[in-house]
C-alpha positions, -999 to 999 in steps of 0.1 A, spaced: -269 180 -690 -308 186 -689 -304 221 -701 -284 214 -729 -305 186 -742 -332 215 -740 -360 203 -716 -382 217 -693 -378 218 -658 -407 193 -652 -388 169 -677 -357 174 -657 -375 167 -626 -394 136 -638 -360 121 -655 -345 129 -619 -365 111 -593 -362 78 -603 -328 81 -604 -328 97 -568 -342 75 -557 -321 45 -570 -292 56 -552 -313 65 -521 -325 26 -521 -287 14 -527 -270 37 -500 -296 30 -474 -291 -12 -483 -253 -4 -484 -256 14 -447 -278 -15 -433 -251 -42 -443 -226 -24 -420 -252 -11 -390 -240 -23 -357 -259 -25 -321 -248 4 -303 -248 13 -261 -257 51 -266 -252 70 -229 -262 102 -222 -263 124 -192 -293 115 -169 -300 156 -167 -338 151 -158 -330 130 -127 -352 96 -140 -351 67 -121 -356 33 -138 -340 1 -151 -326 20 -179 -311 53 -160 -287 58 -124 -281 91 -111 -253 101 -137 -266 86 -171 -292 67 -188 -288 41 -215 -301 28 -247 -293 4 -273 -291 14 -315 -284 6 -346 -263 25 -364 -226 27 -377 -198 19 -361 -198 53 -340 -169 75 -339 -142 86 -317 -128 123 -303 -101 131 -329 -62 119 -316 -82 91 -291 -51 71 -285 -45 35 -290 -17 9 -276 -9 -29 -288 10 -54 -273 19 -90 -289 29 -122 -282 66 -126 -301 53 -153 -327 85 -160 -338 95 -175 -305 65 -196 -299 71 -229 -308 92 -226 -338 84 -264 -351 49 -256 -349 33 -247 -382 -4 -245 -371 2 -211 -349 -20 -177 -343 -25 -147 -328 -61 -143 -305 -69 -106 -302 -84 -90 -269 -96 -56 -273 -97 -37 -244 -110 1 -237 -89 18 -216 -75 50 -201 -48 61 -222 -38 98 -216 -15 104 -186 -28 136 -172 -60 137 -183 -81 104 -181 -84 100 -141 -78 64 -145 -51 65 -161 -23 51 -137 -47 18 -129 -47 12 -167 -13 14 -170 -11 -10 -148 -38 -30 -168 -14 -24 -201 20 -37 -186 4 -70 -170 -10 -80 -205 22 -74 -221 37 -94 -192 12 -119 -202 20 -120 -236 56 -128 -230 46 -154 -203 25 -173 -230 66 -175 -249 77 -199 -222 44 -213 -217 44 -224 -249 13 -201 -256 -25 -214 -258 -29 -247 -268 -63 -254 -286 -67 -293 -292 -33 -304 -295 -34 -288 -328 -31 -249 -327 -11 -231 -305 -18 -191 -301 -1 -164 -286 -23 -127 -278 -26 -93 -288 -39 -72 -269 -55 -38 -288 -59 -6 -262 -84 19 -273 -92 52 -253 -119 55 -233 -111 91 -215 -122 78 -184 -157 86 -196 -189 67 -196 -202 83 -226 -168 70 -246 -164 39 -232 -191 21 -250 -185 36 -281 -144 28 -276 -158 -7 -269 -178 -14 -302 -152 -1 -327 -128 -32 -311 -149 -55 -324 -161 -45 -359 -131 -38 -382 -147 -47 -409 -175 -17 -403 -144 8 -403 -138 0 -367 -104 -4 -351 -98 -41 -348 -117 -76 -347 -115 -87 -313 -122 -122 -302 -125 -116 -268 -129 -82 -249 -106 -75 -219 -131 -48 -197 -118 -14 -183 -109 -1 -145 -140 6 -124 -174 -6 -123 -189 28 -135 -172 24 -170 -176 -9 -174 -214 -10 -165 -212 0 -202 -187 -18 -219 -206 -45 -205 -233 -35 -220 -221 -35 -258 -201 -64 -251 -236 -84 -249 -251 -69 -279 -216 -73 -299 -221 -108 -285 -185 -105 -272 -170 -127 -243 -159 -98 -215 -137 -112 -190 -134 -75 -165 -104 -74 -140 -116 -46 -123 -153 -44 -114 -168 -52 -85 -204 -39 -82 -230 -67 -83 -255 -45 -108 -227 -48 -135 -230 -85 -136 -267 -92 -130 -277 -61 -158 -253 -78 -182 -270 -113 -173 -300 -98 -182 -295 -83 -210 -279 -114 -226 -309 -131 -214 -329 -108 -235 -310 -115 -268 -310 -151 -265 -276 -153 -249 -260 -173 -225 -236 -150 -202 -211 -134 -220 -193 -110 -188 -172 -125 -163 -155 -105 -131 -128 -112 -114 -138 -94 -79 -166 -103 -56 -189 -80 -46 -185 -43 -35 -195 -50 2 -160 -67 6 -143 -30 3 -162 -18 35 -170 -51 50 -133 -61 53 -126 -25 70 -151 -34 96 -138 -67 107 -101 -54 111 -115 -21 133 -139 -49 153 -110 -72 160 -87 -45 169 -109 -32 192 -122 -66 212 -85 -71 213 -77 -34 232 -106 -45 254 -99 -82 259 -60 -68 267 -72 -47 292 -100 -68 307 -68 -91 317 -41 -64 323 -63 -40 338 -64 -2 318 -47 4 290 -36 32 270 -56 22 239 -87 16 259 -83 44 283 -84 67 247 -115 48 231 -130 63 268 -119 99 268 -131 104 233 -164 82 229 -174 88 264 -177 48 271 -167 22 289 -148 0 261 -136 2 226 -159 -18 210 -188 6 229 -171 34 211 -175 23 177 -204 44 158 -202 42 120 -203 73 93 -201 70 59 -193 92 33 -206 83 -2 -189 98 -38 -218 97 -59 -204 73 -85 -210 36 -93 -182 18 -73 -187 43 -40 -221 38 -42 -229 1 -40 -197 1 -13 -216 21 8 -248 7 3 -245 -18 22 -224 -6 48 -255 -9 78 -255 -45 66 -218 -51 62 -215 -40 96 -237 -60 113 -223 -91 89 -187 -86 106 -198 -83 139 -212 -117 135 -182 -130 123 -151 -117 137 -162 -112 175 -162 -135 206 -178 -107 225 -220 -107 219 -224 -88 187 -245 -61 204 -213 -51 224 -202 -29 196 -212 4 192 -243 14 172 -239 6 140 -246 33 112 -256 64 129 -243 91 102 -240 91 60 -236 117 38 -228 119 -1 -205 143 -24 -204 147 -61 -188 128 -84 -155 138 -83 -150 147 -122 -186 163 -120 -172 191 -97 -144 216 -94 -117 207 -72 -126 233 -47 -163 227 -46 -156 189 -40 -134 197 -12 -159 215 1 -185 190 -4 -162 165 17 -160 192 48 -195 193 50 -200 156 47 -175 151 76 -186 178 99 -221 161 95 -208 129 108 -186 149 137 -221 164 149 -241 129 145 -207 114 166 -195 90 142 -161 76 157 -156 56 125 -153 70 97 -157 52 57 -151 72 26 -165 53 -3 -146 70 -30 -124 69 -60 -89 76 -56 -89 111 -52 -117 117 -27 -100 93 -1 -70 120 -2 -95 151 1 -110 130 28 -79 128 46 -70 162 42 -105 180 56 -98 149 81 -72 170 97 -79 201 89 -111 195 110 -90 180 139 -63 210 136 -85 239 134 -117 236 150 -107 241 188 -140 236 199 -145 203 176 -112 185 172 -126 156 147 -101 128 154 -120 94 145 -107 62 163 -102 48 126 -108 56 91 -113 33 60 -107 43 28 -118 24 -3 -99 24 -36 -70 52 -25 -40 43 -2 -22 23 -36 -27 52 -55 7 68 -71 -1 102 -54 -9 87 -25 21 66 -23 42 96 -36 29 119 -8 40 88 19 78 89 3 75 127 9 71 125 42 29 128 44 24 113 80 -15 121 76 -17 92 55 -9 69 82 -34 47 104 -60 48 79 -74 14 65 -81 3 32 -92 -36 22 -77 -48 -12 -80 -77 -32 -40 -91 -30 -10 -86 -16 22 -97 -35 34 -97 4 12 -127 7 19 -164 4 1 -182 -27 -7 -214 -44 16 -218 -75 -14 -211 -107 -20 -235 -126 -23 -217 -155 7 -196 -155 28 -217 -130 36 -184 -112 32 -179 -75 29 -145 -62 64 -133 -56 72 -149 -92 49 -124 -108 65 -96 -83 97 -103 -97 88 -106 -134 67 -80 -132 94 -55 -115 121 -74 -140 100 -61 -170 89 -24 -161 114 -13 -133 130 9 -156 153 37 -144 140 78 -144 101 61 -155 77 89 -151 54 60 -138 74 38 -119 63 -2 -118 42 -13 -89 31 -44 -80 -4 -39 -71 -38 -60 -71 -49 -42 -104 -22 -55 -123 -20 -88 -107 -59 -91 -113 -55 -85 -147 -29 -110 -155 -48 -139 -133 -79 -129 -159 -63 -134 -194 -49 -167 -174 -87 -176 -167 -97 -167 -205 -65 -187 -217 -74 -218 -194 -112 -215 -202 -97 -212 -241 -79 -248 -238 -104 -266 -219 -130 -253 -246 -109 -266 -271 -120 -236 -293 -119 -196 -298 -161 -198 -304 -176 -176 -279 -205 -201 -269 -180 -224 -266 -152 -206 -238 -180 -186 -223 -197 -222 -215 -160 -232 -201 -157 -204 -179 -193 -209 -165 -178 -243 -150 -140 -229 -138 -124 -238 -105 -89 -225 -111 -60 -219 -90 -40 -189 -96 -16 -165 -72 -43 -142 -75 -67 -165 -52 -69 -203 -46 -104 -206 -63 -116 -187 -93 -146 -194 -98 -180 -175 -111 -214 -172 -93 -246 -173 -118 -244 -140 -131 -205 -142 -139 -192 -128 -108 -165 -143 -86 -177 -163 -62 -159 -150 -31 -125 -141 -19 -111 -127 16 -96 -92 9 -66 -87 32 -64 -54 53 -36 -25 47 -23 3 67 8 26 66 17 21 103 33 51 125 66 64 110 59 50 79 61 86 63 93 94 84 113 62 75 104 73 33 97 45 23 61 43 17 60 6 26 19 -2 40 20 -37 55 -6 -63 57 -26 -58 93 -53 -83 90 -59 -111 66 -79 -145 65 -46 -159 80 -51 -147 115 -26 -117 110 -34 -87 133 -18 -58 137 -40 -28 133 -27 4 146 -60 14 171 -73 37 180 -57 65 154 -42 98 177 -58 127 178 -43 146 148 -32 171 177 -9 145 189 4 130 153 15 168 146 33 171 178 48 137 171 56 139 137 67 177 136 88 178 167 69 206 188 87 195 218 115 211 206 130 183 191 126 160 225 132 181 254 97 171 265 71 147 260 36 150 234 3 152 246 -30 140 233 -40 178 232 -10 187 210 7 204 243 42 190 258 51 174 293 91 190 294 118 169 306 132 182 335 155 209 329 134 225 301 103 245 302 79 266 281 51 260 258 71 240 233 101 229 264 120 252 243 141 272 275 167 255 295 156 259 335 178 289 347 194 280 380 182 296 412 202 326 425 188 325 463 219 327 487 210 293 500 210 278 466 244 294 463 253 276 496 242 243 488 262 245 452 292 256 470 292 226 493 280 196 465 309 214 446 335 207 472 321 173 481 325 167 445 360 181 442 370 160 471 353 128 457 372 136 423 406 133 438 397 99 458 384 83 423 412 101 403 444 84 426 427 49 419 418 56 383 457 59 379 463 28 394 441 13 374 450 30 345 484 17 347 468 -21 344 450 -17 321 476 0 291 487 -33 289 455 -46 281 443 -20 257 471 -31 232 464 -67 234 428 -58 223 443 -35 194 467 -65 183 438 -89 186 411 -64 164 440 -58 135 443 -94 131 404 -104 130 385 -77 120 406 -49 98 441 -29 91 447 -3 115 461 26 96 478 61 110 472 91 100 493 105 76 511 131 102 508 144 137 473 156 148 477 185 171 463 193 199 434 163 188 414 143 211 403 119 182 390 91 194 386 67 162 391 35 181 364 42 208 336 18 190 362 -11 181 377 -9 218 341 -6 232 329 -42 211 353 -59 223 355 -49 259 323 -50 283 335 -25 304 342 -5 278 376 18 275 374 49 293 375 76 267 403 99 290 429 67 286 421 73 244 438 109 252 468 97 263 475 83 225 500 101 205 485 102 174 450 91 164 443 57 141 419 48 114 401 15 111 395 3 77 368 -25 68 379 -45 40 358 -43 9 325 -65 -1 307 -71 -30 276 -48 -44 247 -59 -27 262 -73 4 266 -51 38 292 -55 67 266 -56 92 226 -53 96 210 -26 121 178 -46 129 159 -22 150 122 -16 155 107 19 143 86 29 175 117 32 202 144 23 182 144 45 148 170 74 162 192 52 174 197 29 147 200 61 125 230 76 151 243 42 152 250 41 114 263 75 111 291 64 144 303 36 123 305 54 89 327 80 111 349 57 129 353 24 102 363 35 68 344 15 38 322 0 62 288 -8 46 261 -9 75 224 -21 61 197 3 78 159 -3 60 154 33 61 183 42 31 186 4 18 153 -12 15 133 -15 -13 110 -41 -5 100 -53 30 95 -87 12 133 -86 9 144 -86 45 155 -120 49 180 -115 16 192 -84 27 199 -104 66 217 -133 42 234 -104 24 249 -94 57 283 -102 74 265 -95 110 234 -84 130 234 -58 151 200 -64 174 190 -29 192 168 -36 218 143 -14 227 108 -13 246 83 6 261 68 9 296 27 11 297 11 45 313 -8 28 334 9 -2 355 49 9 346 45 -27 332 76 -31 307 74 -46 272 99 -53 241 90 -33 213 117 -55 193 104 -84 200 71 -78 195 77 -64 160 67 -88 130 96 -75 110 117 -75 137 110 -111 144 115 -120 108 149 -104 109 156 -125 136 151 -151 127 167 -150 92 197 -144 111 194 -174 136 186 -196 101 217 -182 83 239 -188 113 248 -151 114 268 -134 146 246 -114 167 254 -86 188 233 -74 212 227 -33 217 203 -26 248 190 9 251 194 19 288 175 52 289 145 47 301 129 78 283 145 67 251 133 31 250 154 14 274 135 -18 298 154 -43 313 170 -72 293 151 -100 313 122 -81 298 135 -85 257 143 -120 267 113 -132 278 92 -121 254 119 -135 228 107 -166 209 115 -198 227 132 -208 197 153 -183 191 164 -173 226 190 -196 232 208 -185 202 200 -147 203 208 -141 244 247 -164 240 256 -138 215 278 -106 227 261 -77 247 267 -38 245 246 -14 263 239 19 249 246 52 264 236 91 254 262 104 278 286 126 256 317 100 260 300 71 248 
């Protein structure tokens, strides 16, 4: 336009400037209305040290514009159903919580915790329906949306994911009134962060590392702020400190055990490995430490935390056990590294603590690591002839709820077994009814499993503490919300400064100074032996604040578990030792008991077989002529127990035509209940043609009888048991936990589902003494089963192993150790032995 209006080039330029410059002053007072605060994180590559910087990455706070995200970053919502809360009400509304989160399955490595994270906020958005939502003075009633944004598992997105939840109106995503924080301490040391300068209330489910709260204190501090981040987990220590307590009391127990019953087996392995005269003696700590926020302040304090649980779980003088700390070592962050190179990071760090003699070991990791842990573990223990690394215990931190981990359990992965791992809940554990939610613990299981149990689920529902600790927080923010009176910030950040709420979650939630949760008593979880082989994947509860023990101690050699758990004594022809090798039964010999004894051919062995042959042969004929005679009594009898078993039990049905040259003995089992002798299975012979018995048809849901067995001593037999009725009783439905149970918490329904209870009782008899014990009854589950059966009025009948190798102890022995209430009721119900001889 200059150039046609014909003037110079320094016209042009002096015409320009000003107008340049106009729109430079209006751009940069158009960019300044819509600059936010910003967390920027970077990489800490030049290894600084200061308030600002950890050993992965250093922070710093901006203003700029709302900062951007990868291109495809994924977002989820999930909202209350308006239309269904409180129709009559005309004052209602929707309260946004924004929450960054791990969105892309495959790729972020949190993403299975946040999914977890994602279903319990919808779960609480359809609670707030029959709640009748948030109530804000009387007046208002809200229901939630919650607003997912992807933070790739990343502390360089996370912050960034965080601010664009709060300022829509800057081109972010949405305009969150409260922010809900992300899984891990590591990420939401951040979000934290840009919470604060967003001036944001962050209530954070899953963070548990005391730096997050007391830098986000601070910070506030700085801006004139009262605190605006609240946690819903105590302190990291809790992971390891937890761990310690469970291995102490385990131990003082072996040692207190044998102290009265003089040696044990558990005590008399604490000795051959450690090289001392107890268990508790034995106990020397290594840690390993993942070089990551969580790991770290876990294992920070682990030389403390140890010392802290000897004071308060033993009887025994504190400086009976062990040494404390003698060994740590660290690995990189697990997404830092290559797979390989971590794994080889991990062998190192354990073969440090094998030469420093650790005998317990704690891996302070993320999910992953405590797998690779496990892994080298064994490897260590399998390979190394010379070292054979087999810790008396090992506590993991953050792994053994993890969807591989689980998955590998169901396949059959006995080397996650005995390990330890504290968490925050249970849904196995009783709880207060919240009084927020009205839910108790099993009414969240069931809601929760009602909502997102969903048949051929890539991610199948589980009820875990992640979950469960996110829906007990949006309860927290919705109580603090009502009592408040008011969605202002000040105003329900001041609220939740002065909770004291009852939830399933924990009895008292409540926040410390910085925000934190005051305190809570993690209970103790461990997939006990044959866990893996039953595939069911179901840990149990081993030590809580409620006095419950039951830690597996000390953990076999890994030499041993393989024999065990692989069958290298050839399927039980022998007996496993520690070292891996096999004590054969008599009759079989060989490295694995794999060959039959071959008989001697000496011509005095030939003698001596001639002569028990014709003793034998003369013996036969003496006990053959009075078998017939008694034979002859006892036809009669046989058919009276046939009429009597057609009229209770079933329909006896023959075959449709002659069986040839059969010896079918369908009726052995029925004749065998309901005679204590038993039938001899020659008079079954005799029988023309072979019948059928036929159960008569239940319900879904409901079983004809309930194999109650315990794992250790009973798990073959209750399996063989099963598979005799399905052969001989057609439609019969037997319940075995093994193929029909889903949930242990369902034991007693299943018991109440079941027509009778079969009760095999096994035991064991100790190395040492040849002291007998009941296995059965010494079995929580068992004992539950029991007595849901005795409750329920349910016929018992009694199966005693008699085989000695096999489980079998006297039946004084099972009913002594019975329950005093239960052992009149159990011990009048009908006994059957159990043989293995063919016959039978």
């Amino acid at each position: 336009c200059f150039e046609a209006a014909g003037k110079s080039a320094t016209t042009q330029r002096q015409m320009a400037l000003p107008i340049l410059t106009a729109a430079a002053v209006a751009i940069t007072e158009c960019v300044e209305k819509y600059d936010v605060p910003l967390v920027v994180v970077t990489e800490n590559t030049r290894g600084r040290s200061d308030d600002q910087c950890d050993q992965n990455y250093c922070w710093t706070n901006v203003s700029t514009a709302v900062p951007s995200l990868p291109a495809g970053t994924p977002h989820l919502t999930f909202e209350t159903d308006i239309d269904q809360l409180c129709k009559n009400e005309t004052t209602r509304g929707v309260i946004t919580i924004g929450a960054p989160a791990s969105l892309q399955p495959g790729i972020d490595q949190f993403y299975t915790n946040s999914l977890k994270m994602q279903r319990s906020c919808d779960l609480f958005s359809r609670m707030l329906v029959r709640r009748g939502g948030i109530k804000v003075n009387a007046t208002h009633v809200y229901g939630v949306e919650c607003v997912f944004l992807g933070d790739s598992s990343s502390q360089l997105q996370v912050a960034n994911a965080t601010s664009r939840l709060v300022h829509s109106e800057a081109g972010g995503m949405s305009s969150a009134d409260f922010l809900l924080g992300p899984y891990g301490s590591g990420l939401t040391t951040y979000a934290s962060k840009q919470a604060v300068l967003d001036s944001k209330l962050m209530i954070a489910p899953a963070s548990s590392d005391h730096a997050v709260y007391s830098s986000a204190a601070a910070l506030a501090q700085e801006n004139g702020l009262g605190l605006r981040v609240f946690g819903m987990l105590p302190g990291s220590e809790n992971w390891a400190r937890r761990g310690f307590e469970a291995v102490l009391k385990a131990a003082e127990d072996c040692d207190t055990g044998c102290d009265a019953g003089g040696e044990c087996d558990c005590q008399k392995e604490c000795v051959r490995r450690a090289g001392v005269a107890s268990c508790l003696g034995a106990l020397r700590v290594g840690y390993v430490e993942e070089e990551d926020t969580f790991p770290r302040a876990v294992c920070g304090s682990a030389q403390r935390e140890w010392g802290d649980a000897k004071v308060r779980i033993l009887t025994a003088p504190a400086d009976a056990a062990g040494t404390g700390v003698v060994a740590n070592a660290t690995v990189p962050k697990w997404s830092s590294v290559s797979g390989d190179e971590y794994r080889r990071e991990m062998r190192s760090a354990l073969e440090h603590l094998l030469d420093e003699g650790a005998t317990v070991v704690l891996v302070c990791s993320y999910e992953a690591g405590g797998i690779v842990a496990v892994e080298e573990l064994e490897r260590l223990g399998l390979e190394e002839e010379e070292k054979d690394y087999s810790p008396l215990a090992t506590i993991l931190t953050t792994t053994m709820l993890n969807d591989e981990y689980v998955d590998r359990m169901m396949r059959g992965w006995w080397q996650g077994e005995y390990a330890l791992q504290a968490v925050p809940w249970d849904a196995s554990m009783t709880s207060e009814v919240g009084a927020f939610s009205g839910w108790d613990s099993a009414k969240y299981k069931d809601e929760y499993l009602r909502a997102f149990d969903l048949p051929n689920q890539t991610y199948p529902a589980k009820v875990e503490w992640v979950g469960a600790g996110t829906f007990a927080a949006l309860c927290t923010l919705g109580d603090a919300i009502e009592r408040a009176g008011s969605l202002e910030t000040a105003a329900v950040a001041s609220a939740l400064r002065s909770t004291s709420l009852v939830e399933f979650f924990t009895s008292n939630i409540s926040f410390n100074a910085d925000g934190q949760m005051e305190e809570m008593d993690f209970p103790v979880v461990q997939y006990p032996p044959g866990a893996a082989a039953a595939g069911q994947a179901d840990y149990e509860v081993v030590f809580d604040a409620k006095e419950r023990e039951n830690v597996s101690f000390p953990t076999p050699t890994w030499k041993l578990r393989r024999c065990l758990n692989e069958g290298n004594c050839s399927g039980g022809n022998g007996k496993c030792r520690f070292d891996g090798g096999c004590d054969c039964h008599p009759g079989f010999s060989g490295g694995l008991c794999q060959d039959a004894t071959s008989p001697t051919s000496s011509n005095r062995g030939v003698v001596t077989l001639i002569a028990a042959l014709a003793s034998g042969l003369i013996a036969l004929c003496l006990c053959g002529g009075l078998c017939y005679l008694r034979l002859r009594r006892r036809r009669r009898h046989l058919k009276g127990i046939i009429r009597d078993a057609e009229r209770d039990f079933a329909r006896w049905e023959p075959p449709a035509g002659p069986r040839k040259g059969s010896l079918h003995r369908s009726v052995t089992l029925a004749l065998m209940s309901r005679s204590k002798r038993g039938t001899p299975p020659w008079e079954l012979a005799k029988a023309h043609e072979a019948r059928v018995i036929s159960a008569m048809g239940l319900p879904d849901g409901r079983y004809h009888v309930f194999l109650s067995h315990v794992w250790s001593s009973g798990q073959d037999q209750a399996k063989a048991l099963k598979g005799q009725l399905q052969r001989y009783v057609q439609n019969i439905s037997p319940f075995l936990d093994v193929d029909n149970l889903d949930d242990t918490a369902r034991l007693e329904e299943h018991v109440g589902n079941s027509e009778a209870v079969i009760v095999l009782l096994t035991g064991s008899t100790a190395v040492a003494d040849g002291a007998p014990a009941s296995d059965y009854m010494r079995s929580r589950n068992c004992l539950r089963e029991l007595r849901a059966a005795v409750e329920r009025k349910r016929p018992l009948i009694l199966l005693l192993e008699t085989d000695p190798s096999h489980g079998g102890v006297p039946l004084d022995v099972h009913r002594a150790e019975c329950p005093d209430e239960l052992r009149e009721y159990v011990f009048a119900a009908p006994l059957v032995t159990w043989h293995r001889l063919r016959p039978f």
